[in-house]
KEBADREN-876255 format. One record per residue (C-alpha): x, y, z; residue number from 1. Coordinates in Angstrom, 2 decimals. Layout:
<vexpas>
      east     north        up   nufi
         X         Y         Z    NUM
...
</vexpas>
This chain:
<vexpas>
      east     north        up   nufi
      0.00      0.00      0.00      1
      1.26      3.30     -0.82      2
      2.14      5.82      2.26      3
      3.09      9.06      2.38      4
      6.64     10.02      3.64      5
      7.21     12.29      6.45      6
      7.94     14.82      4.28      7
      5.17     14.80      2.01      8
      2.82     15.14      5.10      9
      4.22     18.85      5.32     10
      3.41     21.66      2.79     11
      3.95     19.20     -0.37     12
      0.71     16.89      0.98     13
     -1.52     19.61      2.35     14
     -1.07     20.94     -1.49     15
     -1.72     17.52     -2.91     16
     -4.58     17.71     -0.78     17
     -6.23     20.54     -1.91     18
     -5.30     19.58     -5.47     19
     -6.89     16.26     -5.35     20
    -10.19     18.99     -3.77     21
    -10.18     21.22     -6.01     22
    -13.84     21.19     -7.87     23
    -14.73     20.02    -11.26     24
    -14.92     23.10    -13.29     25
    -15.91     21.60    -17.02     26
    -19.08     20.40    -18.14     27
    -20.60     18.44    -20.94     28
    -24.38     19.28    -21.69     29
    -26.77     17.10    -23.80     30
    -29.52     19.03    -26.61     31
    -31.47     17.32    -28.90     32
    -30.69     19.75    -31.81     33
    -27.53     20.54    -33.41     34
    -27.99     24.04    -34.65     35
    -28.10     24.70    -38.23     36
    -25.48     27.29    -37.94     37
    -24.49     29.45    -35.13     38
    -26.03     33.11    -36.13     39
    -28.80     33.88    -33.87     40
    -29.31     37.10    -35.66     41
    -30.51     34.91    -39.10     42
    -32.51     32.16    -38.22     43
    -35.94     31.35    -36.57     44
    -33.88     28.21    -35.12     45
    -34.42     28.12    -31.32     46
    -31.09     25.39    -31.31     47
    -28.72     28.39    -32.04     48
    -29.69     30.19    -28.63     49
    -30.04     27.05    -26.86     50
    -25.86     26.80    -27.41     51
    -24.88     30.85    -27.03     52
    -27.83     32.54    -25.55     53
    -26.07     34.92    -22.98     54
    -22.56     32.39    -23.03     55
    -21.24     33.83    -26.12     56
    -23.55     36.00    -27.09     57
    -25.51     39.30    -25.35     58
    -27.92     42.09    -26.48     59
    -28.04     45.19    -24.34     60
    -30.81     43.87    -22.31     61
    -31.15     40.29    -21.41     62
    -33.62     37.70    -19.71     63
    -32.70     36.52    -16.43     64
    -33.85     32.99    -15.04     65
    -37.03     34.09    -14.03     66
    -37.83     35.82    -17.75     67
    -37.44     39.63    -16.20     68
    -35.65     42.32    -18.51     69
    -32.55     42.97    -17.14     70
    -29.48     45.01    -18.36     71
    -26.79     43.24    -20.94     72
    -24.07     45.06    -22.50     73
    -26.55     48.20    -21.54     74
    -25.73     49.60    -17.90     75
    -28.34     52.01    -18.03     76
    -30.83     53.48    -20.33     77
    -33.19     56.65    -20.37     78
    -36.64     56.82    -22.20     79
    -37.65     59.97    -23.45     80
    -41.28     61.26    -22.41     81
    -42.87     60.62    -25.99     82
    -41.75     56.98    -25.36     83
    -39.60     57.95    -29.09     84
    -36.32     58.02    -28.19     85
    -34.35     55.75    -25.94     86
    -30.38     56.64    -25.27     87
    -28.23     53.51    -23.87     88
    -25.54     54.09    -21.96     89
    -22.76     50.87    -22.79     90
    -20.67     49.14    -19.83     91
    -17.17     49.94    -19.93     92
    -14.15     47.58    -20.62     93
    -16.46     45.32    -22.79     94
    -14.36     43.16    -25.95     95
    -15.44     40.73    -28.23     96
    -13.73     37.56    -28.34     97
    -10.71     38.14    -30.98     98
     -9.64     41.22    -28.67     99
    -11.11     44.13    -29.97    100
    -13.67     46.64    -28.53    101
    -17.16     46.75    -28.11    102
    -18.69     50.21    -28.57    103
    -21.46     52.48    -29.74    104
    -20.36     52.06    -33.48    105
    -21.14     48.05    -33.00    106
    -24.68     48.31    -31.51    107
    -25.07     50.80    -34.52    108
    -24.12     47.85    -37.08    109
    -25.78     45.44    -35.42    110
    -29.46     47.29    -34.72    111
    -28.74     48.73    -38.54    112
    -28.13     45.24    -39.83    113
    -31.69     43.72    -38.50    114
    -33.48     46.66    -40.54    115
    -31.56     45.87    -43.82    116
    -33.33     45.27    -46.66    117
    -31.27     42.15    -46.97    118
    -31.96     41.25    -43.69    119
    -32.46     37.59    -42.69    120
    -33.39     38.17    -39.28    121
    -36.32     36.01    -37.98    122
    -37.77     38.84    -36.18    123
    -37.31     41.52    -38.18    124
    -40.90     42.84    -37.61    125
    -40.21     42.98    -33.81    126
    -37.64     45.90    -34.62    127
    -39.62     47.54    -37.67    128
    -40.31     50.70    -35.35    129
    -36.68     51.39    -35.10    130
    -36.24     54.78    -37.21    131
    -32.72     55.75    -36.44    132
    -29.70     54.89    -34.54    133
    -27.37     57.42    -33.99    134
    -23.83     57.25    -31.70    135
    -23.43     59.96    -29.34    136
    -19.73     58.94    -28.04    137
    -18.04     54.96    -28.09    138
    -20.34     54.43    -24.63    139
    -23.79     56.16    -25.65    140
    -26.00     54.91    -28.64    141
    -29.37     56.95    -29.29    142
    -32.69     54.67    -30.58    143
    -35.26     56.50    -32.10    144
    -38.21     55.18    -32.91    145
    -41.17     56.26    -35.15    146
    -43.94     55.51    -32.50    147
    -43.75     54.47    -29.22    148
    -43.16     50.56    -28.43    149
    -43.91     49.39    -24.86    150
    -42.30     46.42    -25.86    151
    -38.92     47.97    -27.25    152
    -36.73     46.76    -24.08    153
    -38.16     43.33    -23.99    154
    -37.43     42.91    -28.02    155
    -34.41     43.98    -27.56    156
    -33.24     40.86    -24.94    157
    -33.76     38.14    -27.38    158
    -31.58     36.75    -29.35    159
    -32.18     37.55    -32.55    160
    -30.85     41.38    -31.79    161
    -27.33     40.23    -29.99    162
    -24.85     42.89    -30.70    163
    -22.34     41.69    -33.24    164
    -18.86     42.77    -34.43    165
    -19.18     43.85    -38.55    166
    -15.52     42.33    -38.91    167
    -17.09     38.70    -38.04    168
    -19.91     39.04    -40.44    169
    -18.84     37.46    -43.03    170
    -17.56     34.04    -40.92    171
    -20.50     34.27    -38.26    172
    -21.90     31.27    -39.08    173
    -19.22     28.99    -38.76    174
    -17.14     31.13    -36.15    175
    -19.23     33.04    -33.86    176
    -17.36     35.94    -31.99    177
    -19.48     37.83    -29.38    178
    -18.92     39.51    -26.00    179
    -20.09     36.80    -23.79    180
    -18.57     35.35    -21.00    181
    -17.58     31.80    -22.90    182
    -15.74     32.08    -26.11    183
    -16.88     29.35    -29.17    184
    -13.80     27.24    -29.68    185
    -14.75     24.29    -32.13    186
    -18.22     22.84    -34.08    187
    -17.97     19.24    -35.06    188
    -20.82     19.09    -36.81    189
    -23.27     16.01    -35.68    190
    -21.26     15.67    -32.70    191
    -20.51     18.76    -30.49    192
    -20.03     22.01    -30.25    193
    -17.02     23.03    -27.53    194
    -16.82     26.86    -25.88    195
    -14.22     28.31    -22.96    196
    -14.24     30.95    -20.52    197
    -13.35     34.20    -21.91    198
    -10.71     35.42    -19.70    199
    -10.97     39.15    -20.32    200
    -14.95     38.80    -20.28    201
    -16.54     42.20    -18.97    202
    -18.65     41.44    -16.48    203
    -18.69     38.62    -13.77    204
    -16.76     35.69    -14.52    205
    -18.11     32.04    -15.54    206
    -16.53     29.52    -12.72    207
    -16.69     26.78    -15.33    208
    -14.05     27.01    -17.72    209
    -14.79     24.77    -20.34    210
    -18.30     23.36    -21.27    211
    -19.08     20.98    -24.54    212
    -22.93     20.57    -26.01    213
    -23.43     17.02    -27.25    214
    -25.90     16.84    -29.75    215
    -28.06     13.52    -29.14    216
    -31.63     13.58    -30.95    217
    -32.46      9.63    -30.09    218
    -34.62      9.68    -26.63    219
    -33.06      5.97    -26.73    220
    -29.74      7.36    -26.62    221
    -30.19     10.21    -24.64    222
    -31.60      7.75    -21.85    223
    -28.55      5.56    -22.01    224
    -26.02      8.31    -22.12    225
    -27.15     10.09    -19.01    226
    -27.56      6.64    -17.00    227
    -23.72      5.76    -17.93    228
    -22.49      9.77    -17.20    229
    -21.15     10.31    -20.45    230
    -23.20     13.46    -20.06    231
    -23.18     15.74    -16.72    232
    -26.65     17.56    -17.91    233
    -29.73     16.97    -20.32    234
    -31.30     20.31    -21.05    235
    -34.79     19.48    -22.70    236
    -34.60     15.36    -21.93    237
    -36.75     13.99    -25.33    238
    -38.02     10.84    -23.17    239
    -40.31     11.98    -20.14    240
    -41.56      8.46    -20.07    241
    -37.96      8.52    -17.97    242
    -38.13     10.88    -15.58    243
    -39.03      9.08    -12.57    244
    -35.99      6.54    -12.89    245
    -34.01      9.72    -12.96    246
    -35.75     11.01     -9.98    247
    -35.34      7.60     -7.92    248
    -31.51      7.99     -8.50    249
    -29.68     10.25     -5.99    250
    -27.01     10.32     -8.53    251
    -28.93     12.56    -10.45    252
    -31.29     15.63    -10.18    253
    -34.39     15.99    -12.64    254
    -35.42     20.06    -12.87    255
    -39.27     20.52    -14.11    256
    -40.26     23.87    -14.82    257
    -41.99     25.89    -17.37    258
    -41.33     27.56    -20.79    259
    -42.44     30.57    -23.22    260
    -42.98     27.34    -25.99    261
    -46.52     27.35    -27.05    262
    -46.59     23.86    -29.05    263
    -48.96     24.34    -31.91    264
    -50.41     22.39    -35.02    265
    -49.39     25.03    -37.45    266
    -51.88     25.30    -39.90    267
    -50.73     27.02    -43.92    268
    -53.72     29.77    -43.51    269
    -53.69     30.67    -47.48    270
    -53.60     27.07    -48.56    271
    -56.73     25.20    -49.48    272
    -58.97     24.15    -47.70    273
    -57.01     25.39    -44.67    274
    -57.79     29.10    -46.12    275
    -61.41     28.08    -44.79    276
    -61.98     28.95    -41.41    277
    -64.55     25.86    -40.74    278
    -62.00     23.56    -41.51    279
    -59.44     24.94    -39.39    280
    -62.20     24.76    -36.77    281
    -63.33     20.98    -37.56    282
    -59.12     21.26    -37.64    283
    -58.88     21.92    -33.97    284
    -62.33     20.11    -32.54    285
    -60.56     16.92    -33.78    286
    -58.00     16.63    -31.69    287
    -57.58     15.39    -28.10    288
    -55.05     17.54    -26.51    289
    -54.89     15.85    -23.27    290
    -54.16     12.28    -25.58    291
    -51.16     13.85    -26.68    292
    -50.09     15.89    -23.70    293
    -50.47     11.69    -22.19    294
    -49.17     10.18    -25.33    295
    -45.93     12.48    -26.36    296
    -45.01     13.88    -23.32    297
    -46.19     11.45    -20.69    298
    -48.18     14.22    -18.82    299
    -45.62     17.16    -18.88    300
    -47.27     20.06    -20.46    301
    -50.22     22.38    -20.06    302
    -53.29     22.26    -22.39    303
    -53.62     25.58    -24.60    304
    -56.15     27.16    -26.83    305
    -54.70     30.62    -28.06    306
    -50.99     31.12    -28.68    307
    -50.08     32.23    -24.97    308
    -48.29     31.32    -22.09    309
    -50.62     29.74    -18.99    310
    -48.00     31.18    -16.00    311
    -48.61     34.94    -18.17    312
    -50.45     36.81    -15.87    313
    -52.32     38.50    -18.92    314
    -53.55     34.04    -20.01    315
    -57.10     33.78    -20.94    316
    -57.85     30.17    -20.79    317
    -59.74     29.73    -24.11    318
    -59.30     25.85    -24.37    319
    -63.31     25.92    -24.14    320
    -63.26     27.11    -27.44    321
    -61.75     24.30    -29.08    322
    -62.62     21.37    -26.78    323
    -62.46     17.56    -28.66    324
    -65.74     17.01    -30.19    325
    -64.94     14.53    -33.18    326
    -68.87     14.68    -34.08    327
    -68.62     18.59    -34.42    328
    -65.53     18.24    -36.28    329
    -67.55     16.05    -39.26    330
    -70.32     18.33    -38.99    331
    -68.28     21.39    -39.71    332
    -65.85     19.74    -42.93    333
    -69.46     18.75    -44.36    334
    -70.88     22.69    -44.19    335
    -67.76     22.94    -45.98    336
    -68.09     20.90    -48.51    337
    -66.01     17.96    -47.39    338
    -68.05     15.28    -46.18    339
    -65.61     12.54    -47.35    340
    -62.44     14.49    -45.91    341
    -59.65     15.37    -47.73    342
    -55.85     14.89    -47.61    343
    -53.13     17.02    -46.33    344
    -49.27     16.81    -45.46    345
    -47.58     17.14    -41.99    346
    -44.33     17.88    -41.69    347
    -42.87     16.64    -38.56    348
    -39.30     18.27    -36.66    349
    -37.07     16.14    -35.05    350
    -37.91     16.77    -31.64    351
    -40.11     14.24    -29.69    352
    -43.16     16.33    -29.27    353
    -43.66     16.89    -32.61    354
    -42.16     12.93    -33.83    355
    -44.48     11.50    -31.07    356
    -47.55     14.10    -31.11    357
    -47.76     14.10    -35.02    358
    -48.71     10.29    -34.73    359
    -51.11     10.23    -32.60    360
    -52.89     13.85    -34.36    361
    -52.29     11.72    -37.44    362
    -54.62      8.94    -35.73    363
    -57.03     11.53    -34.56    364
    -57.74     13.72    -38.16    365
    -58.04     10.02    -39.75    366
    -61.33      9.56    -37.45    367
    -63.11     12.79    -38.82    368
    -61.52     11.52    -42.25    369
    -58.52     13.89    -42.71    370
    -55.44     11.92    -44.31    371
    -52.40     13.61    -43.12    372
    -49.35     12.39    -45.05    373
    -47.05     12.10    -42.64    374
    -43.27     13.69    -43.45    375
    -40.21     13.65    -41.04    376
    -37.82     16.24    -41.61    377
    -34.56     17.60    -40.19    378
    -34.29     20.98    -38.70    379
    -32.61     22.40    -41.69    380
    -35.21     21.05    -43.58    381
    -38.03     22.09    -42.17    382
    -36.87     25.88    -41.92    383
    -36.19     25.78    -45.85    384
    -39.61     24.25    -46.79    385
    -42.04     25.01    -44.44    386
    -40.77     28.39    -42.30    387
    -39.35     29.55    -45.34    388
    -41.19     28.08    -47.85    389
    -44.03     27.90    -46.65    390
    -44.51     24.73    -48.44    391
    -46.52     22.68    -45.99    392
    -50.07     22.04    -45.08    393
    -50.02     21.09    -41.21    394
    -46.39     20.87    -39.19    395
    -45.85     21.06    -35.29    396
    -43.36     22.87    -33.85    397
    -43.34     24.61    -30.69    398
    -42.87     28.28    -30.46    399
    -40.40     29.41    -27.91    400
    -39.69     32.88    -28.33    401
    -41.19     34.71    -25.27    402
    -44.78     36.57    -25.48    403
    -44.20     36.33    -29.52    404
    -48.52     36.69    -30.26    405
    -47.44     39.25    -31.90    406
    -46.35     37.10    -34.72    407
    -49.95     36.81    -36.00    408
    -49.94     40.33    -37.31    409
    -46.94     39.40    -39.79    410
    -49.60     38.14    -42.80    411
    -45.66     36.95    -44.70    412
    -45.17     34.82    -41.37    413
    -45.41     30.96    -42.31    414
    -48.68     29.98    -41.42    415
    -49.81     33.05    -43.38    416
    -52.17     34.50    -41.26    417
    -53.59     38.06    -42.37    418
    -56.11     39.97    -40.51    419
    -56.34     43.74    -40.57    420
    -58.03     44.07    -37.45    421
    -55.46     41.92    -35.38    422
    -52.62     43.93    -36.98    423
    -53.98     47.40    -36.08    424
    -54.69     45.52    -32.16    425
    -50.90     44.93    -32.09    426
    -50.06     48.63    -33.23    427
    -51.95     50.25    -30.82    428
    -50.73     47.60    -28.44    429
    -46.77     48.70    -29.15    430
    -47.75     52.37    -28.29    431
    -49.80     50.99    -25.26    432
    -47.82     51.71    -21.63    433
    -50.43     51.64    -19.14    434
    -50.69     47.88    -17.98    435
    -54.01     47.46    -17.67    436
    -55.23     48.61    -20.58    437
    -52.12     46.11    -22.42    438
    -53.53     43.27    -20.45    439
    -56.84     43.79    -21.34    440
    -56.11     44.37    -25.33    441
    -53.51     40.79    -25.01    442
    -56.65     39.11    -24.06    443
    -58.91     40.30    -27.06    444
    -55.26     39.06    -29.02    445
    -55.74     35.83    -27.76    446
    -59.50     35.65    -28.48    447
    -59.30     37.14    -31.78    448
    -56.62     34.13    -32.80    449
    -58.70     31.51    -30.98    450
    -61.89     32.08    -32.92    451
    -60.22     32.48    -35.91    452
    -58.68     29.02    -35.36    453
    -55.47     30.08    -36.85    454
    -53.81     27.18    -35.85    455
    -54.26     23.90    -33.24    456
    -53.05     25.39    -29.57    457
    -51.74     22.14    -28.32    458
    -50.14     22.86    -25.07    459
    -47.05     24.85    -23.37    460
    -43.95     22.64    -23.32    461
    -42.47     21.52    -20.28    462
    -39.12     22.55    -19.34    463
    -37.63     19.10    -18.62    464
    -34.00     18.50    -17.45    465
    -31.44     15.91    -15.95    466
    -28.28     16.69    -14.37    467
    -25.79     15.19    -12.18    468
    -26.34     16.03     -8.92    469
    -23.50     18.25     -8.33    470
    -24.76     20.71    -10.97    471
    -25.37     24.01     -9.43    472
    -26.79     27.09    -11.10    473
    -28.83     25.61    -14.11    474
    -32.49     27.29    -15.45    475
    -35.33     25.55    -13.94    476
    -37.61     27.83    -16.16    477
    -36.68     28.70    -19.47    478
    -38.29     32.03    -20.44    479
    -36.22     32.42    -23.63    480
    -34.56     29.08    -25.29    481
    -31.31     29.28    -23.47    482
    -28.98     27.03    -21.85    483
    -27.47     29.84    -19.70    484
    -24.15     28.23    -18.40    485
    -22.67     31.83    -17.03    486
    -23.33     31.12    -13.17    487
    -23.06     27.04    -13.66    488
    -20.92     25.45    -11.01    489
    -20.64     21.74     -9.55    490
    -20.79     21.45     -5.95    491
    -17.56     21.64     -3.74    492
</vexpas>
């Protein structure tokens, strides 16, 4: 056996000691998505913020754990009384990754670069009141707006307006370089993507200093590799069914919370005989919500019936207005005209609420006699053909941008949606401040979309997680699609 020697059991072996102590300070996280590239400032793909969402990435303003606005790479900011101008004052000391500054000339680019004619950004409407951006000095950027937008501070902490260095333009996709407080290192595409702590990061430092996302879309897989501890953390387990063996095992902690993603059957609104509001109605009156909330995800999730978060305080439970009534749902495709059904495609996204819910909705329509034809498609592929495209007649996907209704007044938006009066309800919204009157106009939103039957409100997706049981510091709650790793720590 081997013993220490009198000398060792001085300074040398208290410093072994520690060493031996000292706390784990990587970390290897599971997601079932691989990005399809890593710009979250050009694609409606929630995987890209799930990887740099506030670790290599920030906006001036940013979402904290519990979904409050909080300041980014903005210290401060002052609103002007006609709600028109707003004039950020920048932290100090702030660089991007390859060294060089972040200042007022940046959030100019970046702000300027949504607006762009060119300009793939996936919310571009969110930022369509934004008139002028003007730099007073390096640490003060002026926002004007052309009318007032109560919701200008909130748009500006998602992802998809991250401030952005226009030297790293033309490689962002492959080599993302942001201000964050973990720097991107590598992309093995299908395997992993691998990101460090930025030493000379601005604010307050990560305690990990390496972390690596595993991409693993198989709930068989995922399962295995988090019961052998290849992985240290899940984010967004695919197999619920396996949450109580996770929860029986003290080696491992299982976090259930909630999350902004309203899980719809997206419906192609201009497409025939979808553009016919009584068979988007017979649409939604054929489906059993609480079969699939059972069936997909094993309980986890919260029935929906308007495009709208439950734990909002502003939620109008309109699941009434949609309740499963197969016998209504025949009635209503025979007033219009299709007493013998008809046959549609859906377009199905890797992950499992949408593999495992589009078979049993499948099952459903076929009782009322809808034939969907049944299509699975990568993530790459279904932004190309059906977000972009809009070549699709039903798909499910789940929306997780925060308090995003808003998307119903873009009539270009995929499911093609175009209603006058619901677009003039969100403009006088934007201008809206006093909060009761904005609660009361989001609830004739919701109602407006719910009798219109613009699409199939499933339910609100769980926020479902395993991690080791060391993990410290991880989002219970995930108000924006982020897998925040900046205050992550294992246990000492």
């Amino acid at each position: 056996m081997f013993k220490l020697s009198p000398f060792l059991l001085g300074v040398g072996a208290a410093a072994l000691l520690a060493g031996t102590a000292m706390a784990k300070d990587d970390l290897i996280v599971a997601i079932q998505l691989e990005p399809p590239h890593l710009d979250p400032t050009s694609a409606a793909a929630g995987a890209i913020d799930s990887v740099l969402y506030a670790n290599v990435f920030e906006g001036l303003t940013r979402f904290d754990s519990a979904g409050a606005v909080i300041p980014g790479l903005a210290k401060s900011w002052e609103i002007s009384d006609d709600g028109l101008t707003y004039t950020f004052t920048l932290n100090g000391g702030v660089t991007f990754h390859d060294g060089t500054t972040m200042d007022a000339e940046d959030v100019k680019f970046s702000l300027d670069r949504i607006g762009a004619d060119d300009s793939a950004n996936a919310q571009k409407a969110l930022y369509a009141s934004i008139s002028e951006v003007n730099v007073i000095d390096p640490a003060t950027v002026e926002v004007k707006l052309s009318e007032p937008n109560g919701m200008m501070l909130f748009n500006l902490a998602w992802g998809d307006a991250v401030i952005v260095a226009p030297e790293s333009i033309e490689n962002i996709k492959q080599t993302p370089i942001g201000t964050g407080a973990f720097k991107f290192d590598s992309w093995t595409q299908g395997d992993k993507i691998e990101i460090s702590r930025y030493d000379e990061y601005w604010g307050t430092p990560a305690v990990l200093t390496k972390a690596t996302f595993k991409f693993i879309s198989d709930p068989t897989a995922a399962l295995g590799a988090m019961m052998a501890e290849d992985i240290d953390v899940f984010a967004g387990f695919p197999a619920p069914e396996n949450l109580p063996q996770f929860e029986a095992d003290p080696r491992f902690q299982v976090l259930v919370g909630s999350t902004e993603g309203e899980t719809i059957l997206s419906t192609n609104n201009k497409v025939a005989p979808f553009d016919n509001v009584k068979v988007r109605e017979a649409l939604a009156h054929a489906i059993d919500r609480q079969a699939i909330i059972d069936g997909a995800m094993f309980g986890y999730g919260t029935p929906i019936g308007t495009h709208f978060a439950p734990h909002n305080p502003a939620y109008v439970d309109l699941t009434g207005m949609s309740a499963y009534d197969p016998e209504k749902a025949r009635a209503l495709l025979a007033e219009a005209g299709f007493a013998d059904g008809f046959e549609t495609t859906l377009f199905l996204p890797p992950p499992s609420y949408a593999r495992r819910g589009g078979e049993i909705i499948a099952a459903q329509l076929a009782e009322v006699g809808i034939k969907a034809e049944i299509t699975n498609v990568e993530w790459a592929q279904w932004l190309e053909s059906v977000f972009n495209g809009k070549n699709f007649g039903l798909t499910i996907v789940s929306h997780t941008e925060p308090m995003d209704i808003a998307i119903y007044a873009n009539p270009d938006y995929y499911f093609q949606y175009d209603n006058p009066a619901f677009q003039d309800l969100m403009a006088t919204l934007n201008t809206t401040t006093d909060p009761d009157t904005r609660t009361t106009m989001l609830g004739d939103a919701q109602k407006i979309i719910s009798e219109d039957y613009v699409n199939g409100y499933l339910f609100q997706l769980a926020a479902l997680s395993v991690a080791k049981a060391g993990v410290h510091g991880l989002w219970a709650n995930q108000p924006t699609q982020a897998t925040d790793l900046t205050a992550v720590s294992w246990a000492e």
